[in-house]
C-alpha positions in Angstrom: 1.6 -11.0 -9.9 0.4 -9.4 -12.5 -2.9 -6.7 -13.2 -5.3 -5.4 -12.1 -3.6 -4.3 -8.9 -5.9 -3.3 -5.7 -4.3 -0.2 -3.9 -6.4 0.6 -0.6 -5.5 3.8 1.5 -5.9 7.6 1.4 -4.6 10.0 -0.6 -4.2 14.0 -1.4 -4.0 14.6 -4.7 -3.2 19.2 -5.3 -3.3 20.6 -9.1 -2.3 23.0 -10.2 -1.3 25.3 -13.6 2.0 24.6 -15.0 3.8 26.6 -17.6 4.1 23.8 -20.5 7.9 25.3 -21.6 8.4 24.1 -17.7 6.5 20.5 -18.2 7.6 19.8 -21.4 11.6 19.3 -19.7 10.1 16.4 -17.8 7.6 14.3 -20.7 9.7 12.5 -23.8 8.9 14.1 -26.9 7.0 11.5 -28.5 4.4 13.2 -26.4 1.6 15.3 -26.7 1.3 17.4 -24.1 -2.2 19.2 -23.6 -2.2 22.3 -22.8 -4.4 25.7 -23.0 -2.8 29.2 -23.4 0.5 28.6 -22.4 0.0 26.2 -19.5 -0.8 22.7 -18.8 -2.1 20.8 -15.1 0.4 19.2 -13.0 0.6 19.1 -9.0 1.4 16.6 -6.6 -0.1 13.2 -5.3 0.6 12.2 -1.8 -0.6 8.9 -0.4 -0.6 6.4 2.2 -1.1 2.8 1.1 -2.5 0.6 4.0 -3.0 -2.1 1.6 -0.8 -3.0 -1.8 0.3 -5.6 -3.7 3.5 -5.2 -1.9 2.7 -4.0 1.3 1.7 -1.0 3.3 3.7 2.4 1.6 3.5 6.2 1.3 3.9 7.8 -2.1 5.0 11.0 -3.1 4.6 11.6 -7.1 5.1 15.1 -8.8 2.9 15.5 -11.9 4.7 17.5 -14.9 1.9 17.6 -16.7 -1.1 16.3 -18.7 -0.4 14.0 -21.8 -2.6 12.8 -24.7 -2.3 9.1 -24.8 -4.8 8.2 -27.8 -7.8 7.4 -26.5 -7.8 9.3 -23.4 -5.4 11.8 -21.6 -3.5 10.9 -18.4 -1.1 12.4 -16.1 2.4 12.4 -16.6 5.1 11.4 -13.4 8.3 13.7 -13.2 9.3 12.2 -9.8 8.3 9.3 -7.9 9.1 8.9 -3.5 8.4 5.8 -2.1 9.2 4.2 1.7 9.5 0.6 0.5 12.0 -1.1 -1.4 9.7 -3.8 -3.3 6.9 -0.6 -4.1 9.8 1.2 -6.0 10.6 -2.0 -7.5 6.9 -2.4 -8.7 6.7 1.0 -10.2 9.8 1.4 -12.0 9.0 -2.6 -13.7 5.2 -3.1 -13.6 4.1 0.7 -14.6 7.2 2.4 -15.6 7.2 4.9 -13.3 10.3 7.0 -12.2 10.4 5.8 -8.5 12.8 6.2 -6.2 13.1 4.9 -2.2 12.6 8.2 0.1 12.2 8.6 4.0 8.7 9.9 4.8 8.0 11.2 8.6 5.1 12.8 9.9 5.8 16.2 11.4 4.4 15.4 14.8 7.2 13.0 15.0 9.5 15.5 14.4 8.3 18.1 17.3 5.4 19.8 17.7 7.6 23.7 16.6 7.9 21.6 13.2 3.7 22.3 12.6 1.9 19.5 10.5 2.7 17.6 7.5 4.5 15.1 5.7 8.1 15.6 5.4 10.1 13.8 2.9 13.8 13.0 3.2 
């Protein structure tokens, strides 16, 4: 099945400054990466997918840093989590990203001394 692909669920996305000496070691050298004194915007993406082309998922993704991919600019995936076999599948051949198959648990199922969160395994 192939695009556009409809994603329904929530997410968190956190940015943050990154060094670009730091995010370069994670984006190919054929790209640009965009960056102002010294530092480019990377962070994390954390989402819950109740509805996907291939089923309900949670997502982890680390963001090195920003790339410029002629005509626009886009994010760039150091690391991909996901709980589902055929979502990792779909990522590494559909979008090329980095995925890999990771246990995700909600801290309240861990005990309530553990506080709140998602914790990834």
């Amino acid at each position: 099945m192939g695009p556009p692909w409809l994603f329904k669920g929530s997410a968190l996305y956190q940015l943050h400054l990154v060094k670009a000496e730091v995010a370069r070691a994670f984006i190919p050298k054929d790209f640009k990466l965009v960056e102002a004194f010294g530092y480019t915007l990377g962070g994390f993406f954390l989402a819950r997918y109740e509805d996907s082309p291939v089923s309900k998922f949670d997502e982890l993704v680390v963001i090195a840093g920003i790339v410029w991919s002629p005509p626009t600019s886009c994010a760039w995936a150091a690391r991909v989590l996901v709980n589902n076999e055929e979502a990792c599948r779909h990522g590494r051949k559909e979008i090329g990203l980095p995925s890999n198959v990771g246990i995700f648990s909600k801290a309240s199922d861990l005990g309530k001394s553990e506080g709140r969160g998602v914790i990834m395994h």
